[in-house]
C-alpha positions as semicolon CSV with decimal commas, in nm:
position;residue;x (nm);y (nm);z (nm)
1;X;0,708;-0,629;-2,730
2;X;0,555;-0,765;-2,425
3;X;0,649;-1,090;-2,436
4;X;1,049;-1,000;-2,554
5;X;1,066;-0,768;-2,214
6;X;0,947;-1,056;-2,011
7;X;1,203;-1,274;-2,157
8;X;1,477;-1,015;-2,134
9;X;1,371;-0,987;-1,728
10;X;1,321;-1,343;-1,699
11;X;1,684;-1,401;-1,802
12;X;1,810;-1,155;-1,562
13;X;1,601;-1,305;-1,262
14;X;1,754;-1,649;-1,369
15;X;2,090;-1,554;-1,311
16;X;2,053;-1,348;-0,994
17;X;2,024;-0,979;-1,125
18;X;1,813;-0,681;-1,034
19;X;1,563;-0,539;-1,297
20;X;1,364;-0,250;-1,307
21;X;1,018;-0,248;-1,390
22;X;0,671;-0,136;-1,420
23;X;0,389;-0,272;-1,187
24;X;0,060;-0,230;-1,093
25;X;0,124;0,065;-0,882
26;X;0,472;0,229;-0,885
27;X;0,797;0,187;-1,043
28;X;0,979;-0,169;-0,903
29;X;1,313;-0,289;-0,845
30;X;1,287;-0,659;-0,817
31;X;1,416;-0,958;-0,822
32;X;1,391;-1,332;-0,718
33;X;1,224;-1,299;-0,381
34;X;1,429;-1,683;-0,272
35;X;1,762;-1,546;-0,383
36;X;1,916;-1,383;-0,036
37;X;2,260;-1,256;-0,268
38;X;2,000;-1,101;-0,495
39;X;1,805;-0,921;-0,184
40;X;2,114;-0,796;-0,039
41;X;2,199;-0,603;-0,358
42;X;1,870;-0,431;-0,353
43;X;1,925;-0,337;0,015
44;X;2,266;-0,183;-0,081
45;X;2,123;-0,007;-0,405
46;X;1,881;0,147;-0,187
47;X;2,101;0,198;0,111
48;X;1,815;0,080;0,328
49;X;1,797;-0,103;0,648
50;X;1,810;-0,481;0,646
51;X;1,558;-0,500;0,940
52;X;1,293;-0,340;0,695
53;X;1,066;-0,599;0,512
54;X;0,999;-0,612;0,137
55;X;0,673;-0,658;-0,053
56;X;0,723;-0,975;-0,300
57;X;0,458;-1,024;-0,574
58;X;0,282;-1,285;-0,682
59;X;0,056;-1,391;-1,012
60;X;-0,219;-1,560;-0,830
61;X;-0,337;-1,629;-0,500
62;X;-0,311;-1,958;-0,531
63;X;0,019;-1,984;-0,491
64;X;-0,011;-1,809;-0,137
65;X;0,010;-2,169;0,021
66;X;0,389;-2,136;-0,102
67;X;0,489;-1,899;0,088
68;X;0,282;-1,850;0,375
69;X;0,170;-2,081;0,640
70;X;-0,149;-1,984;0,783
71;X;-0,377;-1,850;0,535
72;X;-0,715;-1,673;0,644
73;X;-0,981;-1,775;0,421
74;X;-1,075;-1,425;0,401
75;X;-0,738;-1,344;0,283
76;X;-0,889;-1,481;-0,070
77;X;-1,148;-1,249;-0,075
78;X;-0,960;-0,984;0,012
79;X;-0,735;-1,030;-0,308
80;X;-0,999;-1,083;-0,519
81;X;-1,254;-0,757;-0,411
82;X;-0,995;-0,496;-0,366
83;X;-1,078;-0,233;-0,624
84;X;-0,738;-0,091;-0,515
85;X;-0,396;-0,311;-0,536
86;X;-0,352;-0,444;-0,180
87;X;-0,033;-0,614;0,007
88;X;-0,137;-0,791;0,268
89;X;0,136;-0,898;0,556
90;X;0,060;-1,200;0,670
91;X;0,220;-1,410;0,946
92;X;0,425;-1,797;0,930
93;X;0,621;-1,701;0,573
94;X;0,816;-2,000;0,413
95;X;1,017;-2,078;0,103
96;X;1,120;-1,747;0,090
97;X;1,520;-1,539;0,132
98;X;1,557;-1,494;0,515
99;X;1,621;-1,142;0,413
100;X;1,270;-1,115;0,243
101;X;1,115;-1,242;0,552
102;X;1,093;-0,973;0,851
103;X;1,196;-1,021;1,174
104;X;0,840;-1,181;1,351
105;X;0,856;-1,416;1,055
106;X;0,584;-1,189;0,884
107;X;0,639;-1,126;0,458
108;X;0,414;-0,880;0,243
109;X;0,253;-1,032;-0,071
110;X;0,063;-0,864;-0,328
111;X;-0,143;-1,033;-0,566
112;X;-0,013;-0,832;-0,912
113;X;-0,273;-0,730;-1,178
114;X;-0,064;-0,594;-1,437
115;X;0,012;-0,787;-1,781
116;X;0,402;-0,794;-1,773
117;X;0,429;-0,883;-1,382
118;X;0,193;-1,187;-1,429
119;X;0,347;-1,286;-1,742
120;X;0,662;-1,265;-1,553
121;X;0,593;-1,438;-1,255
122;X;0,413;-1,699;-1,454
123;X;0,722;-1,772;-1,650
124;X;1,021;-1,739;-1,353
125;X;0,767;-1,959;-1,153
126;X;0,892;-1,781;-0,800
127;X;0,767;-1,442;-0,653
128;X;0,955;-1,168;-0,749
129;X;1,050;-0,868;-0,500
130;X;0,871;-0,544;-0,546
131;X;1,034;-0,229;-0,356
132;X;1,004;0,144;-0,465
133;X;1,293;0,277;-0,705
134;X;1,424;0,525;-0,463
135;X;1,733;0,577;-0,265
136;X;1,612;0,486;0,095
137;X;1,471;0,813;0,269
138;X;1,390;0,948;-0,113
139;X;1,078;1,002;-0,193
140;X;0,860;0,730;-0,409
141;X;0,922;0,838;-0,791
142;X;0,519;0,850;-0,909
143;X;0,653;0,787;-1,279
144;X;0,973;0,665;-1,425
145;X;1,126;1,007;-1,518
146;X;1,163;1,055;-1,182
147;X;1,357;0,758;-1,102
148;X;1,743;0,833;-0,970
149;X;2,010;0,791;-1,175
150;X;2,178;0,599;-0,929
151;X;1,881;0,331;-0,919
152;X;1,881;0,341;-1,331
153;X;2,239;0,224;-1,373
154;X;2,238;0,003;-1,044
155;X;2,032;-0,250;-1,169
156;X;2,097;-0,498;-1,393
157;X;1,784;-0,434;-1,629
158;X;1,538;-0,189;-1,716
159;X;1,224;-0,315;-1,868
160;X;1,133;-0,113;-2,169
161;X;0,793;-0,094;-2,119
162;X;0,551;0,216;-1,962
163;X;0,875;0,469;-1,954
164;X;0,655;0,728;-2,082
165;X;0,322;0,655;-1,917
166;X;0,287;1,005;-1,700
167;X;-0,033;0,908;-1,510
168;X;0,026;0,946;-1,156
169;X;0,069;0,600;-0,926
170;X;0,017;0,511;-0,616
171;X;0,195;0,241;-0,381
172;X;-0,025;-0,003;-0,248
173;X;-0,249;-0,022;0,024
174;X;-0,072;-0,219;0,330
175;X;-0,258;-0,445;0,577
176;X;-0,155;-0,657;0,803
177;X;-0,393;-1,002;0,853
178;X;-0,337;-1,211;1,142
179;X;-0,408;-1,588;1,091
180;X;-0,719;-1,579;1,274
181;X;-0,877;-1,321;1,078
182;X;-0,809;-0,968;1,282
183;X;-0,671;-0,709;1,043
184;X;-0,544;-0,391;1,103
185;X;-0,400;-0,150;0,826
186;X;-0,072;-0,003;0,766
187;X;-0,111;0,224;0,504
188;X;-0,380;0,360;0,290
C-alpha cells in the first residue's frame, strides 16, 4: 500500500500536479518545490499571497547543501535532536522556484520523519512543498475530515493513506537560523 501511494504521488509530482498528503505533522498540499507553474497553482488553490513563503521538505539533511547556501553547523544538530518536527528558515536558498524562495532570499526546510514523505522524496529526488490544506485565512484542518472541499477536488491527487487517523496534529515548530548561528523562533 505504501509503496503504490508513493508511486501514484510520484507520478503526479513528475508531471507538474498538486497532491495531497499526509506528513509528519498536518495535512499537506505539495508539490515539486523547483517547479514555479506548480507553486503558482498552490498559491491560487489557497488564494494566498505570493509574498508569503512556503515550507519545502526534505528526506535528509544532507541534502541541505542543495538548497541552501550557508549552512550553520548547528543547523545539523538541530534536525537531528528535535523531539518535535522543526522547519528551520534559513538564509542564501538556491536551486529552488523563485516563488518558493521569500523575498530576503530566505526558504523554510523541514527535515520529514514520516515513512511515505521520505519514501517520496527519496524517489522524486527534489524537495517537495509542504503548506497546510486550507483556504488561506482558514483555519489549519488538525485531521483530514476537516479538509475543504474546495482543497479535496483542487488538487490533482489525494494520497490514500492516514484518511482516518483522528489523532490530533500539530504544524511545526518555526525558527529562523541566521548563518552565523543566532536563532530566533517564529512559532512554537
Amino acid at each position: 500500500m505504501l509503496r503504490e501511494e508513493v508511486n501514484k504521488a510520484f507520478e503526479v509530482l513528475k508531471q507538474g500536479g498538486l497532491i495531497l498528503y499526509p506528513t509528519d505533522t498536518i495535512w499537506g498540499i505539495g508539490c515539486d518545490a523547483t517547479n514555479a507553474e506548480a507553486v503558482d497553482r498552490i498559491f491560487k488553490l489557497k488564494g494566498r499571497d505570493e509574498s508569503k513563503s512556503l515550507i519545502i521538505l526534505l528526506d535528509t539533511a544532507n541534502k541541505l547543501p542543495g538548497y541552501v547556501n550557508d549552512i550553520p553547523d548547528v543547523a545539523y544538530d538541530l534536525v537531528e535532536y528535535a523531539e518535535n518536527p522543526l522547519t528551520i528558515i534559513y538564509s542564501g536558498a538556491k536551486n529552488l522556484a523563485s516563488n518558493v524562495i521569500a523575498k530576503d532570499k530566505s526558504v523554510g526546510i523541514r527535515i520529514v520523519k514520516h515513512a511515505f514523505c521520505e519514501q517520496l522524496i527519496q524517489r522524486f529526488r527534489k524537495p517537495i512543498v509542504s503548506t497546510s490544506a486550507n483556504l488561506s485565512g482558514e483555519p489549519s484542518p488538525a485531521y483530514y475530515d476537516k479538509i475543504s472541499d474546495d482543497i479535496i477536488n483542487g488538487v490533482d491527487y489525494v494520497v490514500n493513506l492516514e484518511q482516518n487517523d483522528q489523532s490530533e496534529k500539530r504544524s511545526s515548530i518555526i525558527m529562523k537560523l541566521e548563518p552565523d548561528g543566532r536563532f530566533e523562533f517564529l512559532r512554537k
